[in-house]
Structures are given as C-alpha cells and as structure tokens.
N, C-alpha and C positions, 0 to 999 in steps of 0.2 A: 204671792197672794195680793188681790187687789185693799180697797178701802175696806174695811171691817166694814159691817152689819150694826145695825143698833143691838141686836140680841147679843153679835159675838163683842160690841163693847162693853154693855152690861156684864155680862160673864165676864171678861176681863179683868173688869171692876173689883168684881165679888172676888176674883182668882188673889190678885194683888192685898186686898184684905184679908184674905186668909192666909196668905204665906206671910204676913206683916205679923198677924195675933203668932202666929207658928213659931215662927223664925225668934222671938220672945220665949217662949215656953222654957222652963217650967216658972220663968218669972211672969208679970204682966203685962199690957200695953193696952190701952186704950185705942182703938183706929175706927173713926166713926164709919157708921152704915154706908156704904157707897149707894146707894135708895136717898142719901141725903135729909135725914132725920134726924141726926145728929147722934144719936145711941152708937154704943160701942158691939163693934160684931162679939157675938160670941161664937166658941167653938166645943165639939165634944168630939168624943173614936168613940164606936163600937169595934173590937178588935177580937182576934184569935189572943187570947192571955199567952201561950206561949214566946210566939214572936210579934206581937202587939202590932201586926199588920190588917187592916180592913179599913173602917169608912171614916172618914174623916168628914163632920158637918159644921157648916158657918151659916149664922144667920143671923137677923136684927128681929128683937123684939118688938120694936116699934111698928117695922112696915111689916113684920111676917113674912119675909124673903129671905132664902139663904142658895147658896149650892151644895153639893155634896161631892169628895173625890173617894172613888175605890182605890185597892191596892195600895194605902197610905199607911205610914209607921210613925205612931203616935209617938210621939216624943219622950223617952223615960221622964218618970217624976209626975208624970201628968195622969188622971184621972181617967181612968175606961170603961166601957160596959164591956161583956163580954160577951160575944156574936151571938149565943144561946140568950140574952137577957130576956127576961120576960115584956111584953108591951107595957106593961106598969112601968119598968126599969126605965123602960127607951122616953115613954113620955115625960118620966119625973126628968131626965137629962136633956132631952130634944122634945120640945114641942111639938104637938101633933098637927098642927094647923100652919105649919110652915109653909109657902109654895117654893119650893125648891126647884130652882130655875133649868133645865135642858142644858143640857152643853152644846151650844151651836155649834153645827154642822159648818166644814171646813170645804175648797172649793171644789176637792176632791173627791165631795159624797160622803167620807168619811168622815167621823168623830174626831174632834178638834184634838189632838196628842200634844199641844201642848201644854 
C-alpha cells in the first residue's frame, strides 16, 4: 500500500488510542485526544452479555470525535451495555453527538481490515 490518506492517518490515530485505553482495561490510562485537545479518549462496549462480543466506541469529549469497531470482546471487569439497551442507556454511556469517523477505504476498495 502506498502513502496513507489524511482520512486513513486520522483513523490510525484514533485506532492506536483506542487499543492504548484497551490494552490498560480494567485498570486506567490517560491517552490524550489524537484531534489534539488534550482530553483523554474515552471508551465504552455495547455487547451480547453472554459472550461480551459487539461495539467497541472511543471518543473525546472535547472535539466530539471518536471511531467505533464491530466484533470487539470487551475486556472482563469492565463495564457494558447490553445490545438490547434502551437509547436512554446508549446516551447516558456514549454521547449522542459524537461524529464517529468512516474507516477509510483501503486501495483495494475494500474496508481497511486492519
């Protein structure tokens, strides 16, 4: 693949700050905004309770930016909504005014896999 995209460095970005808050769980970490705000990314799962696999979101409250990944397995210890949650739920945990960034398209046409 040639030189990234400014879209697929941002995503990058975002990707790396979220496996940074993750990769911590169910302790803390502080890893500021890659938007450059200085705020620390937050993260939440909406999940199937069984096997605690679904959405995985990171975002900054500051700029209102975040990404989200499907097929994710939330970290025991750590806090989930449950895929049925009500929009009440999802808002009280993930704000609703987020812009949750695309996953940039890879040169393939395809959706970036990694």
């Amino acid at each position: 693949m040639g030189e990234m995209t400014e879209s697929q460095r941002r995503w990058e970005a975002w990707s790396d700050a979220f496996s940074a808050v993750v990769g911590a769980l169910p302790g803390q970490i502080e890893v500021p905004c890659p938007e450059g705000d200085g705020r620390p990314v937050r993260v939440a799962f909406v999940v199937d309770p069984e096997d605690r696999v679904g959405v995985g979101y990171a975002w900054c409250d500051g700029e209102r930016v975040g990404i989200f990944l499907t097929r994710m397995k939330a970290p025991d210890g750590v806090p989930t909504l449950p895929v049925d949650a009500s929009d009440e739920e999802l808002a009280a945990m993930v704000p609703e005014d987020i812009d949750f960034l695309p996953r940039p398209r890879t040169a393939d046409h395809g959706q970036d896999t990694t």
